[in-house]
N, C-alpha and C positions, 0 to 999 in steps of 0.2 A: 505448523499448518502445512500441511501436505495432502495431496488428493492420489488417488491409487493409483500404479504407475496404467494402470488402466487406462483410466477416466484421464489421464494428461497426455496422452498419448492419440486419446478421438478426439479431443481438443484442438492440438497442435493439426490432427489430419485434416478436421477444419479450415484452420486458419490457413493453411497449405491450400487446402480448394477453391478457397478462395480467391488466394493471390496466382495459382498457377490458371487456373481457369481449363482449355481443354489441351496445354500445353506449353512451354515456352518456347516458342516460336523462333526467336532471334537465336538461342543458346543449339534449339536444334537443328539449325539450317546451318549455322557457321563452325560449329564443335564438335572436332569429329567425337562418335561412340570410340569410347576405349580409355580416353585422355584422361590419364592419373594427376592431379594434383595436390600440392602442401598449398594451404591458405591459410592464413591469421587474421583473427579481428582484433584490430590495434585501440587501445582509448586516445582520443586525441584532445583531452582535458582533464584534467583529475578526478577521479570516481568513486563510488564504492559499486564495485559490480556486485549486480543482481538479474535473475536468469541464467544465471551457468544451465543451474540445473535442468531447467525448462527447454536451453534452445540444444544441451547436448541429448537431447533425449530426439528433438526435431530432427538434429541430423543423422540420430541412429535411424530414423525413420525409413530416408532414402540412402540408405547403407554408405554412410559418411563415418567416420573413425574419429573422437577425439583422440587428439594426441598429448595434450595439455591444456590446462585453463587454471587462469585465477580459481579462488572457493568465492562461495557465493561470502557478500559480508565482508571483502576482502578492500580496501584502500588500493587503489589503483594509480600510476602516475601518467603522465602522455609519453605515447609511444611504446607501455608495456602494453604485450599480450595478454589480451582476456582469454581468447582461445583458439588455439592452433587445430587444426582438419588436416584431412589426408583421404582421398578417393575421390571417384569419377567427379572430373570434371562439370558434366553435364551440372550430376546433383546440387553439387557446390553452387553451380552459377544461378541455378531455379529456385535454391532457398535460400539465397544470399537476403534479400530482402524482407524474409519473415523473420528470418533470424535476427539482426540485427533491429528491427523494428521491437522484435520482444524486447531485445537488450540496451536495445537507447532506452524505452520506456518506464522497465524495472529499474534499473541501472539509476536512471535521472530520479524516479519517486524515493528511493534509498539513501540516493544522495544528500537529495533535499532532508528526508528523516533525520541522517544520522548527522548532520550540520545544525538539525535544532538540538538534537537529544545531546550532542557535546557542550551546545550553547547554554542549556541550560546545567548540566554537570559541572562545567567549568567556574558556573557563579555559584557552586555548591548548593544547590536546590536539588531536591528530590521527583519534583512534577513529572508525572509519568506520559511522556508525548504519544498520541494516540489518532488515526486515521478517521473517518466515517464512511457512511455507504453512499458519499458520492463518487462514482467509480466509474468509469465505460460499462455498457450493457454489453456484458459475455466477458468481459477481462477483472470480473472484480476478484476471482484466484490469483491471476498474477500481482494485479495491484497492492490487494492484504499482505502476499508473500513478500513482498518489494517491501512494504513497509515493517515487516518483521526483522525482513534481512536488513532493514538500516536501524537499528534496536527501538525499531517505535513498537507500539501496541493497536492492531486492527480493529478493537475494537468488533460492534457487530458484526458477522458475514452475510448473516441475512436478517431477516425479520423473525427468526422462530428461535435465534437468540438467547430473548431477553424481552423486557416488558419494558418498550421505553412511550412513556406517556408523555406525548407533543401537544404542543398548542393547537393544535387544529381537533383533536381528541377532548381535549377539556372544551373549547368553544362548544362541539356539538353537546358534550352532557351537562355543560351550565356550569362549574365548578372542581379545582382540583381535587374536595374533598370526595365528592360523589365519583369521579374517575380512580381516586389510588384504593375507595374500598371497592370497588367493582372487581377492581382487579385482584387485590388480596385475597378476596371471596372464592375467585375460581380459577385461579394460577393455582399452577401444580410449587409444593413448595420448593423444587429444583431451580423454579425463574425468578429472578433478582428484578424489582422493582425498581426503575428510575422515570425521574419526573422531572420533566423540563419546565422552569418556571422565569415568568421575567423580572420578578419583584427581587428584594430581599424578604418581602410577608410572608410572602407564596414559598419561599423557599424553606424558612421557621414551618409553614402550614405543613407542606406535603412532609419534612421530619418527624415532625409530630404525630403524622399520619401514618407512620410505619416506612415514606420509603426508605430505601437499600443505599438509591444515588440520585444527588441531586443533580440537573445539570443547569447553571446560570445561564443562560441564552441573552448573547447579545448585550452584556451589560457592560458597562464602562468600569473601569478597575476601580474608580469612587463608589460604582456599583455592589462588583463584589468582596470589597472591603467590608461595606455594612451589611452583607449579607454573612459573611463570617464573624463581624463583633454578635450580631444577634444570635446566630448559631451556637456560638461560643457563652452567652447572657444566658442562652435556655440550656444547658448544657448538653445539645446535643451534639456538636461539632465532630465527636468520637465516636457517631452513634451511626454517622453516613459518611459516605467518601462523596465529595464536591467536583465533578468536572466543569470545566469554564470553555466554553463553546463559541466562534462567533464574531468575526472582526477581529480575529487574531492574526498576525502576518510575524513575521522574520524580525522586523523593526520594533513591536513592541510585547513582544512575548515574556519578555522578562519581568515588565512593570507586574503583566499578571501573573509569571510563576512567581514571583517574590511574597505573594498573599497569599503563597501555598496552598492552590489545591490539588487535589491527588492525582490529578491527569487534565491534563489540555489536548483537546481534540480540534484538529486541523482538517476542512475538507479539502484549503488547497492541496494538500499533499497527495491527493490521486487525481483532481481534478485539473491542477493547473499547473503540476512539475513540469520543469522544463528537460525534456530530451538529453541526456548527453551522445556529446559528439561519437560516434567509432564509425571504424571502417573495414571492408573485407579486402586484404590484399592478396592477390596471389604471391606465392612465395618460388618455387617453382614445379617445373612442369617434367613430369616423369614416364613421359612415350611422345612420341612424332606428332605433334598437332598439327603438319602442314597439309 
């Protein structure tokens, strides 16, 4: 998942407009023009860095030079370099805070990914850990990436996707049977049908019904236990891939990857990751700054 280096580029000029506003003020009143420097952004906890890619592109912007960085995906320790700069001063000091902002962000949702996706590997489970579309308005590029780069699965990027039939979809048409033929009917056969159901019935019904993927919403692991012996009684269980959705955290994820289904999808993982720590240091200064 990549967008052209186009389109990441009026992106980042964005986020640059916004935090620069009609200047940096403090940088250009005390700094002189001219003043060359080497800066490093340091991890000051363990990582997996995410956004190399995104913030060395920001700083080619305002003609900043990487000189080294981690790769994205990479295990980081505290006090190694993520990534090392070289040019004007000025630049350095005005995007210090977009940058670093991308890279706590990306960096901490990756983190968090690649901490479940080991936790589950490590108990020998196959469950495919996977994101949703709860994301910041305007950062759900970086977010999916973040969560690629920590080996999760993003899941939708938008709405035009995939066919995912919600509870609020069947409330208005009265029934899940009446919403998966609607859709069958006039979905192009390139879109994959899934049906979020809260029973184990519903879950047997919309199978039966032709979809693709079910998703269990909200169900307690008693839940979807019997929701797989049924599957399994009708012999459909081979016939759909099962995501479990919903009240999932860190603490009990394993109870439900252990009743194996194909993919567990987390919205904390873009909504609620927690930052990792870094910082931009200057390293040193390569002309007169007095």
């Amino acid at each position: 998942m990549r967008v052209p280096y186009a389109l990441l580029r009026e992106r980042l000029i964005r986020f640059l407009e916004e935090d620069i506003g009609f200047g940096d003020v403090t940088t250009e009143l005390i700094i002189p023009d001219g003043v060359e420097v080497t800066a490093q952004i340091v991890a000051k906890e363990p990582m997996v860095a995410a956004g190399v890619l995104e913030v060395t592109v920001l700083f080619e912007i305002v003609g900043v030079k990487v000189i080294r960085s981690a790769d994205d995906g990479s295990e980081v320790s505290p006090g190694e370099v993520v990534i090392e700069v070289r040019g004007p001063a000025r630049a350095i000091l005005t995007v210090e805070r977009t940058a670093l902002n991308i890279l706590m962000r990306m960096s901490g949702i990756a983190t968090a990914t690649r901490r479940l996706v080991n936790k589950i590997r490590e108990a020998g489970l196959g469950t495919r850990i996977a994101a949703t579309r709860k994301t910041a308005p305007g950062l759900r590029y970086f977010d999916k990436r973040a969560v690629i780069t920590g080996g999760g699965d993003p899941h939708r990027s938008s709405l035009d996707e995939a066919i995912l039939i919600k509870d609020n979809h069947i409330a208005i048409l009265g029934d899940v049977e009446k919403a998966v033929k609607k859709a069958r009917s006039a979905a192009s056969f390139t879109k994959k049908v899934e049906v979020e159901v809260r029973t184990p019935e519903e879950a047997v019904e919309a199978a039966k019904l032709g979809a693709d993927i079910i998703m269990l919403d909200n169900m307690a692991p008693s839940e979807v236990e019997s929701a797989m012996k049924l599957l399994r009684a009708e012999g459909l269980r081979d016939k759909v891939l099962i995501e479990v959705s919903g009240g999932i955290t860190e603490e009990n994820i394993l109870e439900y990857a252990r009743l194996k289904p194909d993919v567990i999808s987390l919205g904390f993982l873009t909504h609620s990751a927690r930052a990792v720590d870094l910082s931009l240091e200057i390293k040193t200064v390569e002309a007169d700054a007095s």
